[in-house]
N, C-alpha and C positions, 0 to 999 in steps of 0.2 A: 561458563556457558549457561544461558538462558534455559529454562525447560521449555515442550510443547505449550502445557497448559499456562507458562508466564509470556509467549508470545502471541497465544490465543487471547488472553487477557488484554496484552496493548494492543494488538488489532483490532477489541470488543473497545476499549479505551479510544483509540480512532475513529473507530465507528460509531460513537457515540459522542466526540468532539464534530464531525461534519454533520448528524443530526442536528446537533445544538447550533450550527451555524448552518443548514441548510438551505437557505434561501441565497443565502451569502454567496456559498459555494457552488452553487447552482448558478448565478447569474456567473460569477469568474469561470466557471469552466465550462458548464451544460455537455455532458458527455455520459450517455449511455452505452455503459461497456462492463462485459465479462473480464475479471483480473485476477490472476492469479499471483500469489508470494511463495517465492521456496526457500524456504529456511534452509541454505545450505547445508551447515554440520550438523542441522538433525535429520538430514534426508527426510526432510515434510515438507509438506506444501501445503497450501490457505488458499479457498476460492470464493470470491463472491461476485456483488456487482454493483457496480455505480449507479444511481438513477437518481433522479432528481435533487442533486445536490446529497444525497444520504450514499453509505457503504453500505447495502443488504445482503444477507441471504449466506452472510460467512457460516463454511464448515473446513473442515480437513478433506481435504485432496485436492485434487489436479484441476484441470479444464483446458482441453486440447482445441477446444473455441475460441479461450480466451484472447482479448484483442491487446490489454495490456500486461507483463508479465513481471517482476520485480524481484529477485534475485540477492540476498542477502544473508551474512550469520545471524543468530538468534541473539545474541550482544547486539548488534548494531542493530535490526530492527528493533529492538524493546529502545534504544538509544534514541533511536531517531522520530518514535513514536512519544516518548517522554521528554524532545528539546533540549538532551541529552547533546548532540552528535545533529550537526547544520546537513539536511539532504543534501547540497552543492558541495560540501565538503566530503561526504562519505561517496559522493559520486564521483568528483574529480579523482579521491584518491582510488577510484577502484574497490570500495569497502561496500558499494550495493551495485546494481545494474539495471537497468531498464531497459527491456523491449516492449516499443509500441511504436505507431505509424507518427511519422514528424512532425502532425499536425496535433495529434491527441497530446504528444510529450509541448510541444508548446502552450496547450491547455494548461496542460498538468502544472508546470511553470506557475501559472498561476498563484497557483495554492503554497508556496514556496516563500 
């Protein structure tokens, strides 16, 4: 099992892969939105926010605004975060989960 501060790291590692391709990622998805992660078996949760192509503003907890929300163990997120473990694959099998509006998750698609 992954710790808090090794999924705070691939999050910060994510967040710093869609900087690096920001412009990129921005024109495939353009989506400004509040998100939240819960690390299932650590009972924690990560919240930040999309904008302009970049992941900003991550800390630790919740966000009861959030519009997209992602649902995972702390294995599979650092997995899926390091190319580890295919998103389609840890989705199909039920191993992450996604809540957002159907139109944000076919954005998101994108990025996939």
């Amino acid at each position: 099992m992954a710790s808090v501060d090794e999924c705070r790291a691939a999050l910060d590692r994510l967040a710093q892969k869609l900087a690096d391709n920001a412009d990129d990622v921005h024109r495939k998805v353009n989506l400004e939105r509040r998100l939240v992660c819960h690390v299932t078996d650590l009972q924690v949760a990560f919240r930040g926010r999309l904008h302009n192509g970049r992941l900003l503003d991550l800390t630790e907890g919740g966000d009861p605004e959030a519009k997209i929300t992602l649902s995972a163990t702390s294995d599979d997120l650092v997995a899926m975060i390091d190319g580890e473990l295919a998103f389609a694959t840890a989705l199909a099998n039920r191993r992450v989960s996604v809540r957002a509006n159907p139109l944000d998750l076919l954005k998101l698609r994108k990025l996939l």
